[in-house]
N, C-alpha and C positions, 0 to 999 in steps of 0.2 A: 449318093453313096454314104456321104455323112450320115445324114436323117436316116438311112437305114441301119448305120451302125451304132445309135444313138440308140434307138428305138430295142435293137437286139441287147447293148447294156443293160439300158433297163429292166426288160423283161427277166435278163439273166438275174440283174439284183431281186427283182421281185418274187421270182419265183424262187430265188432262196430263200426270201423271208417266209414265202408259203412252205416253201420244204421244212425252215427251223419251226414253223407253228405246227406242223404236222406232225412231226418230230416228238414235241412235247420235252420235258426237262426232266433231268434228274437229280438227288443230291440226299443228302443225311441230316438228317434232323439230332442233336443232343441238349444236354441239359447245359446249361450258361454256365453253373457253379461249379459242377463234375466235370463235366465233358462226357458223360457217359451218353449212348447212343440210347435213344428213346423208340421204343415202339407203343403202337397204336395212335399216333398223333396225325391228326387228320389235315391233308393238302389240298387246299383250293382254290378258288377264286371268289371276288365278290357278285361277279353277275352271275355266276352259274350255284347248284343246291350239290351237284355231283363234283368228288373228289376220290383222295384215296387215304387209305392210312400206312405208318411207315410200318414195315418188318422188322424182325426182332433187331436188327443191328442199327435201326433207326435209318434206314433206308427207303426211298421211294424213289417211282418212276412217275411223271404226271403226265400221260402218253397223251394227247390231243387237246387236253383242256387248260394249256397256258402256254403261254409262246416267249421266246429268249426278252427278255424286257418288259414283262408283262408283272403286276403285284399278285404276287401270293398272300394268301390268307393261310397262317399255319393257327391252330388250334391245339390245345389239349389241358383236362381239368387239370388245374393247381399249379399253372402255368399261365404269364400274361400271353395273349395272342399277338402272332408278330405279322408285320406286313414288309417283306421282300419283294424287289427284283427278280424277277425269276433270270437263274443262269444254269447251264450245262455245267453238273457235278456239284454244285451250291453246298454249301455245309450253315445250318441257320443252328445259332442257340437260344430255347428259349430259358426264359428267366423264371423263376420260380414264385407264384403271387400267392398272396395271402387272401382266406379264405374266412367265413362268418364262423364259430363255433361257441359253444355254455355262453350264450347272453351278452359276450365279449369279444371284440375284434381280437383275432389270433391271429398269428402263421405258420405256415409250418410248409415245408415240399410237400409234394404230392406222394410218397413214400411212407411220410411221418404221418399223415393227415390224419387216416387209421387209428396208427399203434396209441397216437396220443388221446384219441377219443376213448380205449379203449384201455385209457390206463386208468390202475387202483388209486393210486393218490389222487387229493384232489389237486389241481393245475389249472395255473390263469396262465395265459400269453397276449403280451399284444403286440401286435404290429407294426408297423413304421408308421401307417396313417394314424392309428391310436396314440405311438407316443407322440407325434406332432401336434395332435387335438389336445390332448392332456398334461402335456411336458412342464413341470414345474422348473423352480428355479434348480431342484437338487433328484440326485434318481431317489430318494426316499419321497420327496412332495411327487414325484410323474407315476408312482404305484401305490398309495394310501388309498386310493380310489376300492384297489381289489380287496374284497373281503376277508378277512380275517390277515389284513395287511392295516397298519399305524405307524408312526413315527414320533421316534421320540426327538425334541426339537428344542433348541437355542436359538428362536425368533429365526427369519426368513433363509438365513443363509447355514444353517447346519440342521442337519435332519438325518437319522440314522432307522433303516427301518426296522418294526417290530412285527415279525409272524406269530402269531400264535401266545403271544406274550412274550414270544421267547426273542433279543437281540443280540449286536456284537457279536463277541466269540462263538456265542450259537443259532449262527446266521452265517451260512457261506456266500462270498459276494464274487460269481465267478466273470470274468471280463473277459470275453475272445477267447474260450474255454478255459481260460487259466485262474485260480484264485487269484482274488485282490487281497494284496497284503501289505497291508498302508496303519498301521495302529492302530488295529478294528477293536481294540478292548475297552478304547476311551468311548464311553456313551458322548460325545460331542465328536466324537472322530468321523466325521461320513467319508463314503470311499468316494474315493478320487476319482471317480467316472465322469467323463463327458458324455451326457447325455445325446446331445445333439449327435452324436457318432452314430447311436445304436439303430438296427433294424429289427429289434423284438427283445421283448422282456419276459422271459417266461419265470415265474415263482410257482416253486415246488413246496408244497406246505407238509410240514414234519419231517422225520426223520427217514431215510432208505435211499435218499440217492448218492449211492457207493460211490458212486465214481468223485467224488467231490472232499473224502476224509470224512473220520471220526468224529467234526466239532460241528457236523449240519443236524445238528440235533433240534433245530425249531422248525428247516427246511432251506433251500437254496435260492437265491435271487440271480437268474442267471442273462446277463446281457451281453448280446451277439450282434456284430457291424455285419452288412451283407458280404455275402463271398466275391471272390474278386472272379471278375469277367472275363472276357477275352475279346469282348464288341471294339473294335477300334473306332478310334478319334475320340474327344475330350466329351463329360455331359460330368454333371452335377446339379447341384442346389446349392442357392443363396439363402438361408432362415435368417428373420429378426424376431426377437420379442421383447416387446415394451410393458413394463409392470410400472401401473402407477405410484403404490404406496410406497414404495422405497425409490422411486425415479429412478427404476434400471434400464438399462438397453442391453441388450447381448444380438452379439450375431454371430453365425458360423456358415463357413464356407466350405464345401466340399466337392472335390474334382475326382475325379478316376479317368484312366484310359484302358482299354485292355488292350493295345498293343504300343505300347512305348519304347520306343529305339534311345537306349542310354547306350553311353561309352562302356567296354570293358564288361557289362552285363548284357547286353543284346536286347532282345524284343521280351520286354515283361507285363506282364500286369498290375496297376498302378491306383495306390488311392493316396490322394492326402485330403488333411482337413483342419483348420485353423479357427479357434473359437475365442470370443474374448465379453469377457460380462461387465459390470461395473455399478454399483447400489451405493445408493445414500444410506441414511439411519430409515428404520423402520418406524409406522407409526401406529398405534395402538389408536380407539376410540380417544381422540382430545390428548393425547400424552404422544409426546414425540419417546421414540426409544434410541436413547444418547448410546453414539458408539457402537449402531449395530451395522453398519453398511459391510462391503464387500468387494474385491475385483478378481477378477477369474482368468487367466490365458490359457489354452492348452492347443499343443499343435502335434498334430499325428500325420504318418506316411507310412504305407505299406509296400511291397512290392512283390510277384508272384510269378515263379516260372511253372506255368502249368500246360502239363499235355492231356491227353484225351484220358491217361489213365495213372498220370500223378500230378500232384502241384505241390511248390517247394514256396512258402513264403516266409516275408521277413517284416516285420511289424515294429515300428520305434517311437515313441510317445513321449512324451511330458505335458504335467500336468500343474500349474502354477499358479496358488490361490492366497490370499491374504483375508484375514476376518477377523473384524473387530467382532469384541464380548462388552456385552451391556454393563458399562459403567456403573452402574445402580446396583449392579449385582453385587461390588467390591468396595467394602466398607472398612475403615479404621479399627473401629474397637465394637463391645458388646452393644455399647447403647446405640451406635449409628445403624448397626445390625435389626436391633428391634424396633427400633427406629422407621427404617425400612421396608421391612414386612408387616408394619403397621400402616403405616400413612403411603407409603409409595418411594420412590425417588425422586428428586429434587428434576423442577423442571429444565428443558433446554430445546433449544432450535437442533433443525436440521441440517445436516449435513452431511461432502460425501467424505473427510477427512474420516481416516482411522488413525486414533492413536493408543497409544495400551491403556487396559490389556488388548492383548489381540493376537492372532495366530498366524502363521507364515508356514505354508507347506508344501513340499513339491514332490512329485513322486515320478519317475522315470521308470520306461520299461520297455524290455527288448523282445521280443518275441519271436523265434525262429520255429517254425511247423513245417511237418515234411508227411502227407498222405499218398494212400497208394491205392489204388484197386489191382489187387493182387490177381483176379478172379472175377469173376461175376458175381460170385457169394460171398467174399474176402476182400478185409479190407484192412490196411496199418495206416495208425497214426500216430504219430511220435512228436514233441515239442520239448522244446527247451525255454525257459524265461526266467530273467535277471527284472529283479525289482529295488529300487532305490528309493525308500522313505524317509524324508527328513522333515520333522517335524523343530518348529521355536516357537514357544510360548513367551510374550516380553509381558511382565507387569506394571502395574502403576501403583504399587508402595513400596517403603522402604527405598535402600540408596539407587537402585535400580527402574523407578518410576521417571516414564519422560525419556528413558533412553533406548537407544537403539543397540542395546545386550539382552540377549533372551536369558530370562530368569533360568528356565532348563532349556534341552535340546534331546532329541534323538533322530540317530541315524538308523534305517531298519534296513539291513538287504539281504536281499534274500535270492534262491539259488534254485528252478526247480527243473526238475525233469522228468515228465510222464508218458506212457506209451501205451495204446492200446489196438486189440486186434480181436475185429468183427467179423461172424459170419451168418451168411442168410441163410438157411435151411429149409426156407419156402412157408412154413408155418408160424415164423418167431424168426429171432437173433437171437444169437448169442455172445460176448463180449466178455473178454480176457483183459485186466489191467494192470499196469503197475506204475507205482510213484515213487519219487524220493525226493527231501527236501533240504537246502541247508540253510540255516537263517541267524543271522547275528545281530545286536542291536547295542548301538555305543550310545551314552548316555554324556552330553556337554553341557557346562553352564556349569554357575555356584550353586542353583537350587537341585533338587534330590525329589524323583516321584517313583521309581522303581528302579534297580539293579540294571547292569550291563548283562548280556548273556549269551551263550549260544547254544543255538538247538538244531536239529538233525532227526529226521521224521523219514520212515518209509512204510510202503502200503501195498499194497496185491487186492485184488479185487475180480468178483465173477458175478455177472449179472444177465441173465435167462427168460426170453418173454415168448408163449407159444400160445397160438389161436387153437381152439379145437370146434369149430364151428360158431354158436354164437356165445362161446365163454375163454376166456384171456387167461392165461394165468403168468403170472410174472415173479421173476425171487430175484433176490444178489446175496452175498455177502461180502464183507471186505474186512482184511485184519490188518491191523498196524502198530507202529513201534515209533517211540518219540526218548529222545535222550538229551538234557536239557543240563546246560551247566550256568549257573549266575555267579558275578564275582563283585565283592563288596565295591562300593565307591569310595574312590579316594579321597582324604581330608575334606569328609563329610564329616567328620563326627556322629557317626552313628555304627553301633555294634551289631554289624551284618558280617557273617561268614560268607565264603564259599560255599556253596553246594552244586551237588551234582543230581539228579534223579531221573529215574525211566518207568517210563509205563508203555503196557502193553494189552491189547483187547481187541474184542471182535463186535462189528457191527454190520449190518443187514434188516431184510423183513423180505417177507413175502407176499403177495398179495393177489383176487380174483377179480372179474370185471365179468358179467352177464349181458347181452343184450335179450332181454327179456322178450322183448314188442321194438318193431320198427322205430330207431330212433330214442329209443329207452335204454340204458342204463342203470345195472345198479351194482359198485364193486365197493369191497373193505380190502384195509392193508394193514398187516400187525409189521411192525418195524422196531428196532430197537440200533440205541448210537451214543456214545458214551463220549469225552473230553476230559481232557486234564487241566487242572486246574492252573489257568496262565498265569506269567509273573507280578501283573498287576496285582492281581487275587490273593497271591500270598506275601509280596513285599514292599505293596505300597505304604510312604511311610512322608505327606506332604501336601501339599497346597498342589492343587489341582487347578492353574488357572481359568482354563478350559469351560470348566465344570462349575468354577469359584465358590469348591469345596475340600476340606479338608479329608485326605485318605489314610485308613490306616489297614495292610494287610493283614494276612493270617499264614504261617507259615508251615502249619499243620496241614492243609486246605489238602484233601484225596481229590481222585477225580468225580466228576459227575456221570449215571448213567440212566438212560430214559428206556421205555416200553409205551411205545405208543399206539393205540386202538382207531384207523380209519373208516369211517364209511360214507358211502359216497351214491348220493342220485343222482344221475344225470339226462337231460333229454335234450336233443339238438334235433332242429328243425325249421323252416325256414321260419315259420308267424311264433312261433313258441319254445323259449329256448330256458334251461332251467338247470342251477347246480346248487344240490343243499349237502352241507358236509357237516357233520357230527363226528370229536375226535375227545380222546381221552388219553391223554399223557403222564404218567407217572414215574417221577423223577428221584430215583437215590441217590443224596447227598448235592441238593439244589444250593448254587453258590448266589447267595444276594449282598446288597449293603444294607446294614442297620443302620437309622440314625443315631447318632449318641449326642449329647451336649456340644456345642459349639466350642471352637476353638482360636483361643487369638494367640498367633504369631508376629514375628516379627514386620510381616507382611498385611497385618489386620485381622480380622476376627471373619473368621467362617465356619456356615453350618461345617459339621463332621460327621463322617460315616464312615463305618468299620465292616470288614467282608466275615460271614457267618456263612455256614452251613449248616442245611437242613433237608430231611424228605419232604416232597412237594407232590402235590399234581394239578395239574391243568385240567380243563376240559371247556368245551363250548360246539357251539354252533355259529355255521354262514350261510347268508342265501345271497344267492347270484341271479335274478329273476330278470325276463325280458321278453314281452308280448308285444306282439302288433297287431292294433285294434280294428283297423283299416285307415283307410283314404289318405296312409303315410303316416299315420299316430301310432306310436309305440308307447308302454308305461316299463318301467321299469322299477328295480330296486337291489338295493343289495346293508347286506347287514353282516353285524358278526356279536355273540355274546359270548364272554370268557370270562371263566372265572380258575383263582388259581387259590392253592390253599397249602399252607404252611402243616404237614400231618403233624410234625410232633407238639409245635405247639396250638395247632385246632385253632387255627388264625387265617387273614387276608393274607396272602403275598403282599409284599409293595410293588408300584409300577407294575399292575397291570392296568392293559387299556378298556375303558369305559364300555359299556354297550353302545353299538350307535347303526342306528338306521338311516340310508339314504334313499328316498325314493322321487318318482321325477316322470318327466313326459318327453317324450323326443317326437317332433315333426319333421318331415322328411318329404314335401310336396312332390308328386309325382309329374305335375305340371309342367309342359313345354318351358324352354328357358329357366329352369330352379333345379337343373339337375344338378347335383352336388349339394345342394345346400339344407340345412337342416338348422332347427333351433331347439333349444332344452331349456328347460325349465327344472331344478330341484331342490330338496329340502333335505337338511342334513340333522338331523335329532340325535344326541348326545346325554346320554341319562348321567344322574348325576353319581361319580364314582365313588358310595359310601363304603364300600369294603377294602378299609383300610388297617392295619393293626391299630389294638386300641392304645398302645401307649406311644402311638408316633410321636416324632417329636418338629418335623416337616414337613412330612407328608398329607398336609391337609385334607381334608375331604374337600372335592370343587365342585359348585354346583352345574348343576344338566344346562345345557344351552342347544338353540335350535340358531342353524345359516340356510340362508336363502341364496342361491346362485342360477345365476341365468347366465347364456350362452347360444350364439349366431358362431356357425362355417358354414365356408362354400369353398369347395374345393374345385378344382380346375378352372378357375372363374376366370374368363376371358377380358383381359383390359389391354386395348391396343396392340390386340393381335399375341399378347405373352399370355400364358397361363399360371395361374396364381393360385396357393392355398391358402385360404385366410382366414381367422377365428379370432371373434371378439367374447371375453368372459367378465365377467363382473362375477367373485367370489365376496360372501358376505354382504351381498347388497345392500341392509338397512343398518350398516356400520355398529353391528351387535360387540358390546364389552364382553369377553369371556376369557376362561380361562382354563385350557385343557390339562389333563392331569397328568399326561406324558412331557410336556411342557419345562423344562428344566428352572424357566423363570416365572413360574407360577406362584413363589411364596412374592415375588414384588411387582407386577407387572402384568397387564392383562397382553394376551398374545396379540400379532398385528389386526388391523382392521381392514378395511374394505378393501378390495386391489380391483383393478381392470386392467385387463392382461390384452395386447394387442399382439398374436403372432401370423406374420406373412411368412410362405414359403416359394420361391421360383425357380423351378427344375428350370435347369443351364444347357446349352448343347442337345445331341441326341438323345 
């Protein structure tokens, strides 16, 4: 009787599992970052060729061919593929992958993949695995790579990027969609970005993308963290990088959950990420560079309540950096000055001590954003964000050398709030915006380099992109109103008023894209985008330790306004991929510094330069080249030539960047056990920048130099069972003297020499 009732159990159990496999499974498939339901994404298995795809609400049934506990294979392009559990009702999110596109690792959803191939401007993106291959010490050193992208630089630890020739103020640097607004008019000011945070860098070259203000007149630098999930339980990555020539180390940690049970907030989605650097002096061929080291902390937390068809998050940073300035730079009087820039600076050891001059900065920032899908074609997005900039510059002369009192100080905060509202009409989008901003800036310490002030900005904006088979066409425009009040500084001794002033203008372009032939492209984009002239521009009036140069404003200074001319080839495709960009910019009322005579203060003698206005225009070319030859050999290259030209007096600009051509070889063995890994080889050619004005008075002509760089990754590289990203680089390999003409310490000092760069990466959790 037992054994018979034993026997009947089991069968009962068994043939329920034959029932549940008979059965088959069902469930919904959406996107990780939306939650929007996905159709067309295909369900299956790995022993069988037959599956199904989900229906439009991202729905499927998988009737016969997977049983309760069996892995699913879910599929679909511009999406990582995912392997589940199969369960009755299952809800899977897949995550959004990055895909090959123009010669350069991109990303972008599977929504965008399209529109962005198909855009008039020319546009780099890279990716997460890009920035991890490439990642300098500064986001200006992890994007000089892309064409018609340079940096203007104060040795290893400050680097501000230059598009187009154009940087600072006309260069928008936006972070987690929001502008960064950190002191961007100081040329030594770099934004406060942790690089290590980002999942893609996309740079928009020139002037039109509205949504971003009136002052992206050279184009946008736009860096974006991935969207927050909903995948429950903990996973991350552990990053280290080790640079030899300044003996840095940095590492950053970053976690997320997407379902975190906190007190008082309930079940959210979760990131944080904690970074910390730390550099000695840099060394130039044979010349240690005194005083240039660095240390860096920055620690970020997000947190996200999101449903299938909104998400509410909350984002809070700080960002905490100290840097020394090259000692050598900052001299007594006239003669140690020429001194200087003759024979070099006096020699010295290495070390990680910073003492003045040197810079102390920190920049905090809150970020609340609330999205919605209204609709299936509709979409609102709204933010608000507080920025808190505090910059201290301390010197090393006069009574103030050696101490721990910042010669000046400024505090920037600022106030923003923008919103906009998107619709798909099946052909195109189209996208309704608006902005407003409030910004104030208190100025501390005995020294004086520009006014207190406050300023109050707002903005509306329409921006239109419609396919009409194989031709694109896209426009915006956006107007804005800026109102700007400065007030003299107290027991300064200097005869500054109050003022108040406003400006108001319209900025846009429009532009067409063709696909000619399979994989061809060819589009132009006329744009045009104007700025006001900021308060450094008109009332600097002081020693710029920073810079360790003397400023003197202009307080006549109008606004600037640009007309700029794109066109653009493009070819994407897997063995041949190709962008060449030819653009013409002309600029009324182009704001520069002139040098003038040196100047000794109480603080010592430093070059001086005074802000001028002028009509300008730019113009040049880039190529973005990348072929695969076979058997895993790729050649590549990329270049950019710019020249810019003062119209009224029939002159060079100053500070534009040099011609420079990079070309190189990438292998890529297709070989059993080499999956992941690749080696490059390249050469960096730099012509010498002799279009200079002729009566500079610092700006020297430098001559052309060539760098040699070699570089080994293998990504997913298997060691005791962990999976690791690893890249060794050696930049400047044969320890070449030079000295680049963006370079801020080029009149005393050849820029650093060789580095080998060691970075590991080890995805944490699931």
């Amino acid at each position: 009787m037992r054994r018979a009732l034993l026997v009947a159990t089991l069968l009962f159990f068994c043939g329920s599992g034959a029932l549940a496999a008979q059965a088959g499974v069902s469930g919904t498939v959406v996107d990780a970052s939306t939650g929007v339901p996905l159709e067309g994404v295909w369900v299956g298995t790995d022993t069988t060729e037959a599956g199904v795809l989900t229906g439009p609400e991202g729905k499927f049934v998988h009737d016969g061919l997977g049983a309760i506990g069996d892995t699913l294979l879910i599929r679909r392009i511009g999406y990582a593929t995912a392997r589940v559990p199969a369960s009755d009702g299952m809800r899977v999110e897949l995550v959004p992958m990055g895909v090959r596109l123009d010669g350069i690792d991109v990303s972008a959803e599977a929504s965008e993949v399209r529109s962005r191939v198909r855009r008039a401007q020319s546009t780099s993106l890279l990716d997460a695995e890009t920035i991890d291959r490439v990642q300098g010490q500064t986001l200006g050193g992890t994007i000089e790579s892309v064409p018609g992208v340079s940096v203007i630089q104060y040795g290893p630890s400050i680097s501000k990027p230059v598009v187009r020739g154009l940087h600072s103020q006309r260069v928008v640097v936006s972070n987690d969609g929001v502008r960064q607004e950190g002191q961007q008019w100081g040329g030594e000011h770099a934004p406060e970005i942790d690089v290590f945070g980002a999942d893609q860098i996309e740079i928009v070259r020139g002037p039109g993308a509205v949504e971003y203000g009136s002052d992206a007149m050279g184009g946008v630098v736009r860096v974006e963290p991935s969207r927050l999930g909903r995948t429950a339980g903990w996973s991350g990555e552990l990053a280290t990088h080790a640079f030899a020539n300044n003996q840095q180390g940095a590492a950053s940690l970053g976690l997320e959950n997407g379902a975190l049970d906190l007190p008082l907030l309930g079940t959210v989605s979760s990131r944080f990420r904690v970074t910390g650097r730390r550099a000695g002096d840099a060394t130039a061929p044979g010349f240690n560079l005194d005083n240039t080291g660095f240390s860096e902390f920055s620690l970020s937390g997000s947190i996200g309540w999101i449903g299938d068809r909104r998400r509410t998050e909350l984002t809070v940073s700080r960002y905490d950096t100290q840097l020394g300035l090259f000692s050598g730079a900052h001299v007594g009087n006239f003669e140690d000055l020429q001194r200087v820039i003759e024979r070099g600076p006096r020699p010295s050891e290495f070390a990680y001590e910073i003492d003045n001059p040197r810079q102390q900065v920190t920049h905090d920032r809150v970020l609340l954003r609330y999205r919605s899908l209204l609709a299936d074609d509709r979409e609102l997005d709204v933010s608000y964000a507080f920025q808190l900039n505090r910059r201290r510059e301390f010197d090393n002369h006069g009574r103030l050398a050696n101490r721990d009192e910042p010669a000046f100080g400024l505090d920037l905060y600022t106030h923003s709030l923008e919103g906009a509202y998107g619709i798909d009409h099946g052909s195109g989008t189209t996208r309704f915006g608006v902005s407003g901003m409030r910004q104030g800036n208190i100025s501390i310490g005995r020294g004086y380099l520009i006014p207190q002030y406050r300023l109050y900005t707002s903005g509306a904006w329409v921006r239109d992109e419609r396919s009409f088979g194989s031709v694109t066409l896209n426009a915006g425009v956006r107007g804005d109103y800026r109102w700007q009040r400065t007030f003299p500084p107290p027991d300064r001794g200097l005869d500054l008023e109050r003022t108040t002033d406003s400006w108001a203008d319209v900025s846009g372009g429009v532009g067409v894209t063709w696909e000619f032939s399979d994989g061809w492209f060819v589009g132009s984009y006329v744009g045009r985008a104007w700025r006001a002239a900021n308060v450094n521009e008109r009332f600097s009036q002081g020693v710029h330790h920073g810079t360790a140069q003397y400023e003197l404003g202009d307080a006549t200074l109008d606004k600037e306004s640009t007309t700029n001319v794109d066109a653009t080839l493009r070819r994407t495709g897997e063995r041949f991929r190709l962008q060449l960009n030819a653009f013409r910019n002309v600029i009324d009322g182009y704001i520069f510094l002139r040098p003038r005579e040196p100047v000794l203060t109480i603080r010592g003698a430093y070059p001086a330069f005074e802000y001028r206005q002028a009509d300008a225009f730019l113009s040049g070319l880039e190529l973005d080249l990348d072929v695969e030859v076979g058997a895993g050999v790729a050649l590549f290259g990329q270049g950019s030539l710019i020249r810019g030209e003062n119209r009224e007096l029939d002159e060079p600009l100053y500070d534009m960047p040099a011609d420079r051509l990079r070309t190189g070889v990438r292998w890529a063995p297709a070989a059993r056990g080499f999956d992941g890994f690749s080696a490059e080889v390249s050469a960096l050619l730099v012509r010498e920048q002799d279009r200079v004005p002729a009566e500079t008075i610092y700006g020297l002509p430098t001559e052309g130099y060539q760098l040699v760089d070699v570089g080994l990754s293998w990504t997913a590289l298997e060691v005791t069972g962990r999976s690791f990203d690893v890249s060794l680089d050696v930049t400047n390999l044969f320890d070449r003297a030079y000295r680049d003409y963006l370079s801020r310490y080029r009149l005393f000092v050849e820029d650093p020499g060789r580095d080998v760069v060691l970075r590991v990466r080890m995805p944490l959790g699931g």
